[in-house]
Every structure is written in structure tokens, then in C-alpha cells.
mmCIF file of the N, C-alpha and C atoms, coordinates in Angstrom:
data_MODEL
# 
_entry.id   MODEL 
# 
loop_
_atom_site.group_PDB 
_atom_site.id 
_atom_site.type_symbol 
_atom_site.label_atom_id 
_atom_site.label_alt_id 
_atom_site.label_comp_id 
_atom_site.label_asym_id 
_atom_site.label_entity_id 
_atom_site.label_seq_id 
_atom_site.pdbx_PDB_ins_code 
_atom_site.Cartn_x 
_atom_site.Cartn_y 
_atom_site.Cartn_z 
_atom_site.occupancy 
_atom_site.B_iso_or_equiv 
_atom_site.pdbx_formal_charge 
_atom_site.auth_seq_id 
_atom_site.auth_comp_id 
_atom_site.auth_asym_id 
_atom_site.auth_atom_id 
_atom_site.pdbx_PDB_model_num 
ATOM 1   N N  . UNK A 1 1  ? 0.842   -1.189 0.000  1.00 0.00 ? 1  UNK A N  1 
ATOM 2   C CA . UNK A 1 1  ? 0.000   0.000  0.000  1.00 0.00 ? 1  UNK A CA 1 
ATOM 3   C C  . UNK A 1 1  ? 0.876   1.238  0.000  1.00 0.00 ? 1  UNK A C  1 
ATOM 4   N N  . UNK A 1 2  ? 0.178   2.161  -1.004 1.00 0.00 ? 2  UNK A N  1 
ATOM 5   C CA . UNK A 1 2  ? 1.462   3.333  -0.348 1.00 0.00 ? 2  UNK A CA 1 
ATOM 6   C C  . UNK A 1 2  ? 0.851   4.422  0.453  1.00 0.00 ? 2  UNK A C  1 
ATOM 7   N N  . UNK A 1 3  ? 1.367   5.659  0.228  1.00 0.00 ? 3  UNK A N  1 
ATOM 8   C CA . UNK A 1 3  ? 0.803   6.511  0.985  1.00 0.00 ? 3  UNK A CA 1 
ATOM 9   C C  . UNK A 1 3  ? -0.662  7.197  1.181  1.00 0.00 ? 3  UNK A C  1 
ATOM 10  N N  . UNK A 1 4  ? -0.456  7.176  -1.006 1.00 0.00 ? 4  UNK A N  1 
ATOM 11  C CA . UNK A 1 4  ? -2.045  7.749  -1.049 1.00 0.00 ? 4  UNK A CA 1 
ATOM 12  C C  . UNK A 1 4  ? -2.846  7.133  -0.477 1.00 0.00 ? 4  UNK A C  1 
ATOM 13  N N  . UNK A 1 5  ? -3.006  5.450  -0.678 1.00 0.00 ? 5  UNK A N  1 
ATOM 14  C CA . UNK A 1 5  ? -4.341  4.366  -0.411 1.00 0.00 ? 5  UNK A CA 1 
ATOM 15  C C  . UNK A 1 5  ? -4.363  4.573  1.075  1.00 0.00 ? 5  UNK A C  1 
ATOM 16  N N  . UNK A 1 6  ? -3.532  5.117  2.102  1.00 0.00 ? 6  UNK A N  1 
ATOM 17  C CA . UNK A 1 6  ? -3.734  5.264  3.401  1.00 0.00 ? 6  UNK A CA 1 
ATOM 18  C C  . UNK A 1 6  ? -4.458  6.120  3.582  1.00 0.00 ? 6  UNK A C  1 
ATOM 19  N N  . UNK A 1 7  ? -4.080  6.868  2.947  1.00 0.00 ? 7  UNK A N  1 
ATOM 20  C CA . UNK A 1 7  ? -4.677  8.792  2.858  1.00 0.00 ? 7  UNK A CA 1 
ATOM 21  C C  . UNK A 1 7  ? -6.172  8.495  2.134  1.00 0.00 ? 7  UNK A C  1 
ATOM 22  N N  . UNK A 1 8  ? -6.410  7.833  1.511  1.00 0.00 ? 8  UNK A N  1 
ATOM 23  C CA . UNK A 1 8  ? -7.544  7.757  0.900  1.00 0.00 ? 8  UNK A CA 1 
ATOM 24  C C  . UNK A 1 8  ? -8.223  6.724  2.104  1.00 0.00 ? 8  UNK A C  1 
ATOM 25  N N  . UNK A 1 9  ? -8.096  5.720  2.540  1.00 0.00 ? 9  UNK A N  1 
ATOM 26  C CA . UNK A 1 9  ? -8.445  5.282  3.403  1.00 0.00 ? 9  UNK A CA 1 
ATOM 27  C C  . UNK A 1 9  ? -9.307  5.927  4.753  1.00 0.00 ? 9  UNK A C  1 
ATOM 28  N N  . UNK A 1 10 ? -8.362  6.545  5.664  1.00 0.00 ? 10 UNK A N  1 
ATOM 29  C CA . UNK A 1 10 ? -8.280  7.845  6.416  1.00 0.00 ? 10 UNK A CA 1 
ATOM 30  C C  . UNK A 1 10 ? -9.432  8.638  6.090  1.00 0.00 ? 10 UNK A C  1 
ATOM 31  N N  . UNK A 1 11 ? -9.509  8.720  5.150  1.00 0.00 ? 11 UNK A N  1 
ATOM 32  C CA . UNK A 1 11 ? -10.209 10.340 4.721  1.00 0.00 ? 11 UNK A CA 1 
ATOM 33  C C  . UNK A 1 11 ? -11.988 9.409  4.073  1.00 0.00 ? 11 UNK A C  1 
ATOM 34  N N  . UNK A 1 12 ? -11.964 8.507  3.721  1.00 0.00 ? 12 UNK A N  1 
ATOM 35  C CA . UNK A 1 12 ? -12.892 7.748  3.419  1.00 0.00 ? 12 UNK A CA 1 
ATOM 36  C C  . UNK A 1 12 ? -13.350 7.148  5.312  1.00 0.00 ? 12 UNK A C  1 
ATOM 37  N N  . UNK A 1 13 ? -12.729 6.624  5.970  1.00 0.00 ? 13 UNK A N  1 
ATOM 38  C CA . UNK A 1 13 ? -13.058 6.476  7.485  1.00 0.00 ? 13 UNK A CA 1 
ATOM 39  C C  . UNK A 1 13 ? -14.032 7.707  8.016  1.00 0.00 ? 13 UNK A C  1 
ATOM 40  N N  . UNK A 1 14 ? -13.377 8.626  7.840  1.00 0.00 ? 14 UNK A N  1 
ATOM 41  C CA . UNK A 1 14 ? -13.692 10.058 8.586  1.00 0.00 ? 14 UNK A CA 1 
ATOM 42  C C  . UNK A 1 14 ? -14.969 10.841 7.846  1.00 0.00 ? 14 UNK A C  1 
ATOM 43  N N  . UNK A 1 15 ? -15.061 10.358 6.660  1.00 0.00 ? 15 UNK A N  1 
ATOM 44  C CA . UNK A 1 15 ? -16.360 11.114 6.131  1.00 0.00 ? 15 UNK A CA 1 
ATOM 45  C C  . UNK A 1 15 ? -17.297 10.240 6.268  1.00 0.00 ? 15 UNK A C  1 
ATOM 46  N N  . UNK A 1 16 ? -17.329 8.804  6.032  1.00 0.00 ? 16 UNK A N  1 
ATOM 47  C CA . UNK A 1 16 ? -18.445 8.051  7.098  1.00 0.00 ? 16 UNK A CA 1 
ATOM 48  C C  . UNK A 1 16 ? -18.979 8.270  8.223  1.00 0.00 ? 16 UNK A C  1 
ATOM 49  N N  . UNK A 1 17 ? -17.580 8.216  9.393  1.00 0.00 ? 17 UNK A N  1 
ATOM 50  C CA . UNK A 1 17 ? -18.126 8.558  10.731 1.00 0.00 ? 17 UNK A CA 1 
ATOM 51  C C  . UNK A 1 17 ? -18.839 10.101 10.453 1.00 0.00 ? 17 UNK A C  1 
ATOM 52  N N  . UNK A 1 18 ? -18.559 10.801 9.865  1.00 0.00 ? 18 UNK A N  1 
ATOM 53  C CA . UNK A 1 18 ? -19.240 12.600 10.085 1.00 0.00 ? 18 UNK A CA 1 
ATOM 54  C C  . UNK A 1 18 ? -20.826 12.115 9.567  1.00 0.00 ? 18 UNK A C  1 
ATOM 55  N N  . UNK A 1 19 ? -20.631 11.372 8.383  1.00 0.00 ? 19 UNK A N  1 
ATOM 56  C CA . UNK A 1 19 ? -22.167 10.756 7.961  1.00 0.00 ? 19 UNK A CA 1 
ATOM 57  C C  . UNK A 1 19 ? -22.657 10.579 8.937  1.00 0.00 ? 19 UNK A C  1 
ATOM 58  N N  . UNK A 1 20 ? -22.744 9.476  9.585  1.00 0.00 ? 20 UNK A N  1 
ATOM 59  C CA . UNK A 1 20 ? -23.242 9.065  10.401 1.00 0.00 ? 20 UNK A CA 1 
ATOM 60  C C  . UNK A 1 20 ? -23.885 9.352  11.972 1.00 0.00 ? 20 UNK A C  1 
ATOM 61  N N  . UNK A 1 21 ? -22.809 10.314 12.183 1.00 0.00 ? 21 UNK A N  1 
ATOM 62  C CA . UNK A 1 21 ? -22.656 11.394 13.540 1.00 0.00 ? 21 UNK A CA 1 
ATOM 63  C C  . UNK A 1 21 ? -24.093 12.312 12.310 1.00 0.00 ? 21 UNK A C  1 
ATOM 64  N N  . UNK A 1 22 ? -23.658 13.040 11.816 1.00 0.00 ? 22 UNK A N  1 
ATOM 65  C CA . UNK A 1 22 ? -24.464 13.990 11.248 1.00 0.00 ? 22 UNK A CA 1 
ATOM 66  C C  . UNK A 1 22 ? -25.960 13.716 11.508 1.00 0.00 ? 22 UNK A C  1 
ATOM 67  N N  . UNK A 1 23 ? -26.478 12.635 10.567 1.00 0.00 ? 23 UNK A N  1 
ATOM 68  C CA . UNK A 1 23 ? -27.562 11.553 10.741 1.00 0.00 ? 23 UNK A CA 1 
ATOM 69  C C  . UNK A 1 23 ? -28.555 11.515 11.922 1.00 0.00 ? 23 UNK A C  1 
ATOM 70  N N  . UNK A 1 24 ? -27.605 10.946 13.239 1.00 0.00 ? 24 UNK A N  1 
ATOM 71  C CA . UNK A 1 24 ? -27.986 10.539 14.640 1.00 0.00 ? 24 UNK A CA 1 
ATOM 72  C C  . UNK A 1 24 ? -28.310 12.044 14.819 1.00 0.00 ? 24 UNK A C  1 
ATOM 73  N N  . UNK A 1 25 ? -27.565 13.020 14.902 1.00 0.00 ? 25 UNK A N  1 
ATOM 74  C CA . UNK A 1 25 ? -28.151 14.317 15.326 1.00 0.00 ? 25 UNK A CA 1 
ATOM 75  C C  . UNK A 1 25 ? -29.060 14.776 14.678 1.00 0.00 ? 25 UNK A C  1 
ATOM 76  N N  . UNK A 1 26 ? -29.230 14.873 13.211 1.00 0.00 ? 26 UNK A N  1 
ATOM 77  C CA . UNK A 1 26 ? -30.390 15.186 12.975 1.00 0.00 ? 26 UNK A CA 1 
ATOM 78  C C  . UNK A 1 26 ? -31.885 14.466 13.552 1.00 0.00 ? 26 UNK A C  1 
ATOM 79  N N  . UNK A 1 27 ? -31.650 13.338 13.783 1.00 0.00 ? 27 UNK A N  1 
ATOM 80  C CA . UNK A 1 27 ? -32.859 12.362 14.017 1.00 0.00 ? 27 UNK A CA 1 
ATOM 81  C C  . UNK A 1 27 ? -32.908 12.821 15.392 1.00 0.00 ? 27 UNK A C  1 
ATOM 82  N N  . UNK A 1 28 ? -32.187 12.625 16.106 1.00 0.00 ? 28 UNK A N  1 
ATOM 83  C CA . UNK A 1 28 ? -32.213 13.648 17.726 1.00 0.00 ? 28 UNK A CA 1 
ATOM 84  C C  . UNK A 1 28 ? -32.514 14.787 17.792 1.00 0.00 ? 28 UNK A C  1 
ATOM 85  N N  . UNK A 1 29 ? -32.481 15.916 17.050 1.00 0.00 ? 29 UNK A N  1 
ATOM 86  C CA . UNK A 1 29 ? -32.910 17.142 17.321 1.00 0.00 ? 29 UNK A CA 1 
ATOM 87  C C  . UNK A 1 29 ? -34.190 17.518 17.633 1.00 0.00 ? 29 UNK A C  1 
ATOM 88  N N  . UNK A 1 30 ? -34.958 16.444 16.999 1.00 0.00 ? 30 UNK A N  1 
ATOM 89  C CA . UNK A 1 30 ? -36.586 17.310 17.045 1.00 0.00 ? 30 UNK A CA 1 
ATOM 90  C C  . UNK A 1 30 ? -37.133 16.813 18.667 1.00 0.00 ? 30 UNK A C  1 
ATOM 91  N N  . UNK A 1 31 ? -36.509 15.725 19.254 1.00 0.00 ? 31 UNK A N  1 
ATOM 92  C CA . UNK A 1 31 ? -36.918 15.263 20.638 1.00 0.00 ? 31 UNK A CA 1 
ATOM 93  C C  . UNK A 1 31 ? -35.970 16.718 21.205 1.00 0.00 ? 31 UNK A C  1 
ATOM 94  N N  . UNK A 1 32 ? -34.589 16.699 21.105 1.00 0.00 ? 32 UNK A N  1 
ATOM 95  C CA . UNK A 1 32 ? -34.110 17.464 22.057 1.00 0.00 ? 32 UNK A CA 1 
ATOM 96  C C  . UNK A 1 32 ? -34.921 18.836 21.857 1.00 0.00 ? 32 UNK A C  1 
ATOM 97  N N  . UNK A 1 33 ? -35.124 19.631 21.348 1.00 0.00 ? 33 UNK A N  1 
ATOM 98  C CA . UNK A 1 33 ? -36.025 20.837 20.999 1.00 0.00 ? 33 UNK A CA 1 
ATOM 99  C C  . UNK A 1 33 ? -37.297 20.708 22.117 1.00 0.00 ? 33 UNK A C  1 
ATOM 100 N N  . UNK A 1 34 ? -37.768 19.168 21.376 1.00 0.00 ? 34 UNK A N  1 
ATOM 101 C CA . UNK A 1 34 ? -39.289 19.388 22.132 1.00 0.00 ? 34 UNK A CA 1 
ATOM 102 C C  . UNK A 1 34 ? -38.892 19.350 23.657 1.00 0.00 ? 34 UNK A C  1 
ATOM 103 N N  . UNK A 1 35 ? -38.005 18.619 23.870 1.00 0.00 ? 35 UNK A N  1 
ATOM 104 C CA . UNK A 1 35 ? -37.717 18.818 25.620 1.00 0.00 ? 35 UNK A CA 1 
ATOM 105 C C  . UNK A 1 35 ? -37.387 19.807 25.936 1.00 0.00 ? 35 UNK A C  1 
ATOM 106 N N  . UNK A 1 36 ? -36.462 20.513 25.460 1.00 0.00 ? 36 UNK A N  1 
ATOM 107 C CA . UNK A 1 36 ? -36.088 21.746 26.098 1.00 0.00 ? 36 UNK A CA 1 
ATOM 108 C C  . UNK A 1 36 ? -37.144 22.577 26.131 1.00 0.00 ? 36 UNK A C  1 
ATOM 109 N N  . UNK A 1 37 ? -38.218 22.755 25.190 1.00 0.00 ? 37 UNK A N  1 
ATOM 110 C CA . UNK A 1 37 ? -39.379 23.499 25.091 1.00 0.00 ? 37 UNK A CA 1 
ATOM 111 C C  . UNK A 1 37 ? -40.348 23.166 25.896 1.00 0.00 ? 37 UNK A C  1 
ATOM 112 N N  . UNK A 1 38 ? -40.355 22.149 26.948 1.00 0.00 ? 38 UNK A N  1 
ATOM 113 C CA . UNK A 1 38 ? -41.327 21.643 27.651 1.00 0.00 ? 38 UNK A CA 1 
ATOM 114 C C  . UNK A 1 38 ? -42.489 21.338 27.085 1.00 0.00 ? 38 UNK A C  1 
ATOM 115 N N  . UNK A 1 39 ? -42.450 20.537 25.597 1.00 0.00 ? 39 UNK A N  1 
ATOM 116 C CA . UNK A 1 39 ? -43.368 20.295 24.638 1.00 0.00 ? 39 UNK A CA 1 
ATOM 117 C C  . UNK A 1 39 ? -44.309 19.021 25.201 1.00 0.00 ? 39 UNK A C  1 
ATOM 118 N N  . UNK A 1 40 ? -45.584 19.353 25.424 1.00 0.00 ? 40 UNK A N  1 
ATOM 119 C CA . UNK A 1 40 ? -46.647 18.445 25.960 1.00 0.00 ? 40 UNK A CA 1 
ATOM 120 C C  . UNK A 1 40 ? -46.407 17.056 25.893 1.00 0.00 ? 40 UNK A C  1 
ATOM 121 N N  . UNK A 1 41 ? -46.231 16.646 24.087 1.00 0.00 ? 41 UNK A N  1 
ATOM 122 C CA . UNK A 1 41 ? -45.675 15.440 23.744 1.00 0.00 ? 41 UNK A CA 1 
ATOM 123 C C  . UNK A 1 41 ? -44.363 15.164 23.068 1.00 0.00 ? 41 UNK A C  1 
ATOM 124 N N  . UNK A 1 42 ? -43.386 15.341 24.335 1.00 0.00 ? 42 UNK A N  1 
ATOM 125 C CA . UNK A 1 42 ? -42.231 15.672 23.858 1.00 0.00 ? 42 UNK A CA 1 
ATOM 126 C C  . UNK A 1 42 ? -41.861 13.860 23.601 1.00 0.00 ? 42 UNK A C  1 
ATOM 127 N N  . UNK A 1 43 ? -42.134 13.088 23.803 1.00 0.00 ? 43 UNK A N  1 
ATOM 128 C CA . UNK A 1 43 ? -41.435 11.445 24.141 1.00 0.00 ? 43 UNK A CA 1 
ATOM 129 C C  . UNK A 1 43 ? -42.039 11.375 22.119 1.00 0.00 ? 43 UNK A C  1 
ATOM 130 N N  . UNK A 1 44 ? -42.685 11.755 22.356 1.00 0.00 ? 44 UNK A N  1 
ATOM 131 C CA . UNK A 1 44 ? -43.969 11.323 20.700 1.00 0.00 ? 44 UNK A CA 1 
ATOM 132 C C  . UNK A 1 44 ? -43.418 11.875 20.003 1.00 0.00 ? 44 UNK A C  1 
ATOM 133 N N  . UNK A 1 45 ? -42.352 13.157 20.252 1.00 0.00 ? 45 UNK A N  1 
ATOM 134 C CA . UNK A 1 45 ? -41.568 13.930 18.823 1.00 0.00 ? 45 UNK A CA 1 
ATOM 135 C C  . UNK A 1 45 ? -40.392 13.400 18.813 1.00 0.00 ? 45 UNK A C  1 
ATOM 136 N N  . UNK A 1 46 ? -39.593 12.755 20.136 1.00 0.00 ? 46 UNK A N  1 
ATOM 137 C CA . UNK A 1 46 ? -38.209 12.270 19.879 1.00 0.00 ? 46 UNK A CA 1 
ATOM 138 C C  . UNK A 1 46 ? -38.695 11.157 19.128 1.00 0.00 ? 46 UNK A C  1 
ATOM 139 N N  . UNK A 1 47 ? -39.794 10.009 19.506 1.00 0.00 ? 47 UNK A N  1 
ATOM 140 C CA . UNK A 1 47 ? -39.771 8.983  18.812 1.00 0.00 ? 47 UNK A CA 1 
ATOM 141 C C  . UNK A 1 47 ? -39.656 8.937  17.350 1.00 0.00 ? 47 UNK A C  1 
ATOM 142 N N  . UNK A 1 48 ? -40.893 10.142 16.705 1.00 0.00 ? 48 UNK A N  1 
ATOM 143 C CA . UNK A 1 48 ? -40.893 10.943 15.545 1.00 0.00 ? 48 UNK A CA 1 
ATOM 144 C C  . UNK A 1 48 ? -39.676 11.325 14.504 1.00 0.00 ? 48 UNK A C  1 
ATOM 145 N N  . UNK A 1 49 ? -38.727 11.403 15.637 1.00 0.00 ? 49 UNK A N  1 
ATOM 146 C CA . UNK A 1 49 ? -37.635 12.273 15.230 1.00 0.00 ? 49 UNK A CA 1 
ATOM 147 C C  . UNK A 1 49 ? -36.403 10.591 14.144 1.00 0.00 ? 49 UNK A C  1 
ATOM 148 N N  . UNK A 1 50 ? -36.917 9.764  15.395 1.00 0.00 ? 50 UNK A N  1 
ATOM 149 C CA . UNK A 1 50 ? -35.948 8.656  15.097 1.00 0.00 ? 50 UNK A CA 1 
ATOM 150 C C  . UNK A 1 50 ? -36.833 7.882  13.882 1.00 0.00 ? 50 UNK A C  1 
ATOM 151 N N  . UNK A 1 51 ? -38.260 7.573  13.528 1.00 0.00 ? 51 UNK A N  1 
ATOM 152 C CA . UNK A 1 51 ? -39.123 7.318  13.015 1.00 0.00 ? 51 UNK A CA 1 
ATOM 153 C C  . UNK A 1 51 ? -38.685 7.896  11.423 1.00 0.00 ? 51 UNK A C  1 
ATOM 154 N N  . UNK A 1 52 ? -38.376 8.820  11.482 1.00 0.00 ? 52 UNK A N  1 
ATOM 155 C CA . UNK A 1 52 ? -38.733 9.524  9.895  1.00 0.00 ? 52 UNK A CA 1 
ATOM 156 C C  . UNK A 1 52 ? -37.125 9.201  9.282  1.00 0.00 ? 52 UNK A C  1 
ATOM 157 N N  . UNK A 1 53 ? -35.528 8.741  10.458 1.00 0.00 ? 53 UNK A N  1 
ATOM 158 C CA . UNK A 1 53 ? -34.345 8.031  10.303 1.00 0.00 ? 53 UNK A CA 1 
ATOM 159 C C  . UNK A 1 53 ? -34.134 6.850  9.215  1.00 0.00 ? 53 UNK A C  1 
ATOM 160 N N  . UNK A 1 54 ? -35.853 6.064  9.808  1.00 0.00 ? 54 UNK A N  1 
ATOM 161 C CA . UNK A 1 54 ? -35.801 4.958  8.698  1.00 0.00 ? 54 UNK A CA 1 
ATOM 162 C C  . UNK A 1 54 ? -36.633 5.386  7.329  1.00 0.00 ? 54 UNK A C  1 
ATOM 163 N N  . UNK A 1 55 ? -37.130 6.476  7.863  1.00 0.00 ? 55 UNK A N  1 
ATOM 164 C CA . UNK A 1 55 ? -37.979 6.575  5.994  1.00 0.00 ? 55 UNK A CA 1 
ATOM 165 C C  . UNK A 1 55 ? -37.367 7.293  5.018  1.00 0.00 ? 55 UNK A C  1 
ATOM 166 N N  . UNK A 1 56 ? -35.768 7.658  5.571  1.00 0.00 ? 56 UNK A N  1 
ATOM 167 C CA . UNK A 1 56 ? -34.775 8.617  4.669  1.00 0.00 ? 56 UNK A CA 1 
ATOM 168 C C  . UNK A 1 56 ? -35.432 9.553  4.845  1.00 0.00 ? 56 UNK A C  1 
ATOM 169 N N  . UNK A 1 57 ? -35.639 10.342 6.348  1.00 0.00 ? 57 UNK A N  1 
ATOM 170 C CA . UNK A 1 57 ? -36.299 11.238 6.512  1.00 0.00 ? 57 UNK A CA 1 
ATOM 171 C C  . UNK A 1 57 ? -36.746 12.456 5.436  1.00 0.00 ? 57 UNK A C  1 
ATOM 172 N N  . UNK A 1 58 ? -38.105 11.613 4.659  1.00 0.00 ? 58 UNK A N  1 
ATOM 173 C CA . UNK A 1 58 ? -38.830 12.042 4.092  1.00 0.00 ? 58 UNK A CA 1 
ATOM 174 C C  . UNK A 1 58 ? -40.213 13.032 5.134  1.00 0.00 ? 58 UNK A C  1 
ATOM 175 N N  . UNK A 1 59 ? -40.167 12.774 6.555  1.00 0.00 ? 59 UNK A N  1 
ATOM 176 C CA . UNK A 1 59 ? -41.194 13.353 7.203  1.00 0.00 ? 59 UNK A CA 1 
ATOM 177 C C  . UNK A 1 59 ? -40.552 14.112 8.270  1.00 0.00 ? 59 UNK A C  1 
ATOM 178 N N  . UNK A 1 60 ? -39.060 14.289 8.387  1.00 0.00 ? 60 UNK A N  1 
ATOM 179 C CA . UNK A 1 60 ? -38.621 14.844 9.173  1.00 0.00 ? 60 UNK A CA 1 
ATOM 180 C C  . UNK A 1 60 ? -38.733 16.255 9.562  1.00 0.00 ? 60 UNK A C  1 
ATOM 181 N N  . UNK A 1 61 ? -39.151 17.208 8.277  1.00 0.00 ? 61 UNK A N  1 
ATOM 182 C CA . UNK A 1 61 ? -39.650 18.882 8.479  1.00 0.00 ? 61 UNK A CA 1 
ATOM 183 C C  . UNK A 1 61 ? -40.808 19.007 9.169  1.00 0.00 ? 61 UNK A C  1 
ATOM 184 N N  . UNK A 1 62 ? -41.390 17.739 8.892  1.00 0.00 ? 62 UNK A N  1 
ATOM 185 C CA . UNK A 1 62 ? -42.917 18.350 9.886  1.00 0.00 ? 62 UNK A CA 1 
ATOM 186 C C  . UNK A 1 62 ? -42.853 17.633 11.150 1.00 0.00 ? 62 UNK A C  1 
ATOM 187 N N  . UNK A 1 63 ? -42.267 17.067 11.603 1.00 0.00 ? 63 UNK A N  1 
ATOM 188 C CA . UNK A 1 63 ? -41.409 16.785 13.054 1.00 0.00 ? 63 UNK A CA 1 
ATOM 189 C C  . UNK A 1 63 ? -40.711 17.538 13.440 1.00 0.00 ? 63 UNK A C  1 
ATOM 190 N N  . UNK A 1 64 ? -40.111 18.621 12.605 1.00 0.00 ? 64 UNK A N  1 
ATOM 191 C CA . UNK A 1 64 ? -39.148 19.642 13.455 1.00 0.00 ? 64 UNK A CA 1 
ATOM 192 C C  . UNK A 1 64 ? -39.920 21.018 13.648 1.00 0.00 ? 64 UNK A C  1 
ATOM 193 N N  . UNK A 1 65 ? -41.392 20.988 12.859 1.00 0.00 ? 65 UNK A N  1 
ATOM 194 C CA . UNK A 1 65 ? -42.232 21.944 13.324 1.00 0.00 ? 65 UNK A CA 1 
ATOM 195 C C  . UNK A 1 65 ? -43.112 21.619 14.369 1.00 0.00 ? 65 UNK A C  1 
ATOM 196 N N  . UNK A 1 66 ? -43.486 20.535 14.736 1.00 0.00 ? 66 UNK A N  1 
ATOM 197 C CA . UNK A 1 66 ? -44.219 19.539 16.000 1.00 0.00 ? 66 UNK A CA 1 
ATOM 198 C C  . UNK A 1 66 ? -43.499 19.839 16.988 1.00 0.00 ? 66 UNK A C  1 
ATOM 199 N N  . UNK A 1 67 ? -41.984 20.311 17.071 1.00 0.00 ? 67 UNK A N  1 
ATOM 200 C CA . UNK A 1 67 ? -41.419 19.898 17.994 1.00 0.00 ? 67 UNK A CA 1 
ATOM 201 C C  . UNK A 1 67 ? -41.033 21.410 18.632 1.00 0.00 ? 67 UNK A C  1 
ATOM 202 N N  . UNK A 1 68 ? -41.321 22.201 17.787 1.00 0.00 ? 68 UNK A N  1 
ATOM 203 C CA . UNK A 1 68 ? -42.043 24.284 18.209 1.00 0.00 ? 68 UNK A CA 1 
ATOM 204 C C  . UNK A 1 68 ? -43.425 24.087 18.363 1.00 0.00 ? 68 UNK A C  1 
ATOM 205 N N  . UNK A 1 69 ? -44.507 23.647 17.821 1.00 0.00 ? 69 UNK A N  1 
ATOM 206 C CA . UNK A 1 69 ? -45.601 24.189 18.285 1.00 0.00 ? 69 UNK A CA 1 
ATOM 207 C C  . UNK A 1 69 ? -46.108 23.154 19.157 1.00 0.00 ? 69 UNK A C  1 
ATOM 208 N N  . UNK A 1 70 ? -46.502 23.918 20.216 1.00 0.00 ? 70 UNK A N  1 
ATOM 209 C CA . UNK A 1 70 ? -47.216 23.103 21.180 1.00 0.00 ? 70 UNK A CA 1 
ATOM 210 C C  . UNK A 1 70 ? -48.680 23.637 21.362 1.00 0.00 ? 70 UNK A C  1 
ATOM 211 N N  . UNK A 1 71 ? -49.293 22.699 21.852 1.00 0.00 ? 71 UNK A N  1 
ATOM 212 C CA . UNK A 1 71 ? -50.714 23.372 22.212 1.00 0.00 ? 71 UNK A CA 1 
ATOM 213 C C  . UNK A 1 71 ? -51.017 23.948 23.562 1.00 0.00 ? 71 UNK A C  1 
ATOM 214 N N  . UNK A 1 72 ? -51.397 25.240 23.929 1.00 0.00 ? 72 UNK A N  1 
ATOM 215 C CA . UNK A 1 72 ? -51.641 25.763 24.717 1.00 0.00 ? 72 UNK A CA 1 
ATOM 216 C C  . UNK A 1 72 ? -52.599 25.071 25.844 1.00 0.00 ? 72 UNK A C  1 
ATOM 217 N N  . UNK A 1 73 ? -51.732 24.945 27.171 1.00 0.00 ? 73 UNK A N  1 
ATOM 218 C CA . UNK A 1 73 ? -52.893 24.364 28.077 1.00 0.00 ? 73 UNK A CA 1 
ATOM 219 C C  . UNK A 1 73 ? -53.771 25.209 28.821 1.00 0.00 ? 73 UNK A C  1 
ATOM 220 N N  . UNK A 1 74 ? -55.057 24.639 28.960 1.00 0.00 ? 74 UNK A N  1 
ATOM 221 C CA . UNK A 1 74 ? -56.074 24.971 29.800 1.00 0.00 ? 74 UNK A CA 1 
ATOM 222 C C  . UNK A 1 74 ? -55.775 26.041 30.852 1.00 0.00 ? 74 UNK A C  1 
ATOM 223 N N  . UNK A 1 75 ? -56.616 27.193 31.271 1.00 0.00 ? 75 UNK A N  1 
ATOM 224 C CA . UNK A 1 75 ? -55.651 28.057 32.529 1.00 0.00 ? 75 UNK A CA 1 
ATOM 225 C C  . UNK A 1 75 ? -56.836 27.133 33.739 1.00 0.00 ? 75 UNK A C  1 
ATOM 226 N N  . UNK A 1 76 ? -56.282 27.220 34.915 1.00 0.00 ? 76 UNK A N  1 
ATOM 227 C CA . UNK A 1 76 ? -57.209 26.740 36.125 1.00 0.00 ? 76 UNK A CA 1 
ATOM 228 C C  . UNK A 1 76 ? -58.404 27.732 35.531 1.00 0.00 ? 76 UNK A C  1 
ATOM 229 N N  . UNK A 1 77 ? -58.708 29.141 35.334 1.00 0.00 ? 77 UNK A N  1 
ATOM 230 C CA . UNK A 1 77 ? -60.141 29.561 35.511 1.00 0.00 ? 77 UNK A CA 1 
ATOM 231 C C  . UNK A 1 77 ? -60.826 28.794 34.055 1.00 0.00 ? 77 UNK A C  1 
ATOM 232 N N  . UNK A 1 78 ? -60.384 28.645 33.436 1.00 0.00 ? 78 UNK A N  1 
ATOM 233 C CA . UNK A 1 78 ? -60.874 27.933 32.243 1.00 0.00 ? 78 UNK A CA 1 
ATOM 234 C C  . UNK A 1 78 ? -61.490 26.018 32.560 1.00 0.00 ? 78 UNK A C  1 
ATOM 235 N N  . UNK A 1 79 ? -61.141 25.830 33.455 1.00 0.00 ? 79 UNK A N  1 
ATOM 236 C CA . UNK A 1 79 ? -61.129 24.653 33.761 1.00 0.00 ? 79 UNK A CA 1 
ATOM 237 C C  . UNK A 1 79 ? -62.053 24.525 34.751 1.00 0.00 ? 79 UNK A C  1 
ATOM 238 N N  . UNK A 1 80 ? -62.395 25.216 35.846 1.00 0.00 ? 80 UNK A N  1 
ATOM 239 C CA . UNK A 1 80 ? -63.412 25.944 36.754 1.00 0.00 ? 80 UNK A CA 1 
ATOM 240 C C  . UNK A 1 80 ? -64.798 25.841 36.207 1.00 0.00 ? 80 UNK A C  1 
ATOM 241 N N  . UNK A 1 81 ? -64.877 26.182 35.124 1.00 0.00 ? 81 UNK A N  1 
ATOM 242 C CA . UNK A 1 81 ? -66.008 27.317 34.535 1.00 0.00 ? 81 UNK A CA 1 
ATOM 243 C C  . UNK A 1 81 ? -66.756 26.427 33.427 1.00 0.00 ? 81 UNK A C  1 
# 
């Protein structure tokens, strides 16, 4: 082997792993969002998030808008009345 096929090697290793790293975070983001946002159904958007991983996240934009809008809860006088 000489130098290049190492170097090509190397550099073929390292853009996989970034694939892959890249990937996992995207599929993680829309749970981490909804948690930090204290999103009602935050467990239902991470699952979402990993869900749309296997469909070549073809549904992943409207999981990363699920995972901003939440629905406004009830106030106690609303609930009273």
C-alpha cells in the first residue's frame, strides 16, 4: 500500500463517521427541541424524530415543526367554569 491508499483510506473512514454522527443528530434534534421546550408530547416527537431516520427522513420537516408548536394548556379559571 502506499501513501495515497492510506490517505484515501483515512479520509474515506472520517467522512463516514461525520455521515453518520451527522444523521444521529439530525434524528435527535426534534426530541431534544421538544424537551427543552417543555413540549406536551415531547417522548412522541423524539420517537418521531428517530421514526422519519428509517424513511430517509422524508417526514422529518414536519417533526421539526411539532417539535415548536405546542398546544396551549387549559388556565385553572378555564377549567373551573
Amino acid at each position: 500500500m502506499t501513501t495515497v491508499d492510506i490517505f484515501a483510506w483515512i479520509v474515506l473512514v472520517i467522512l463516514t463517521l461525520s455521515t453518520v454522527a451527522v444523521i444521529v443528530f439530525l434524528a435527535m434534534l426534534p426530541g431534544m427541541i421538544a424537551t427543552k421546550r417543555n413540549h406536551p408530547w415531547a417522548q412522541a416527537v423524539t420517537v418521531g424524530g428517530w421514526v422519519t431516520l428509517l424513511l430517509g427522513f422524508a417526514l422529518w420537516p414536519i417533526v421539526l415543526i411539532w417539535a415548536y408548536v405546542d398546544v396551549p394548556r387549559a388556565s385553572n379559571a378555564e377549567i373551573a367554569s
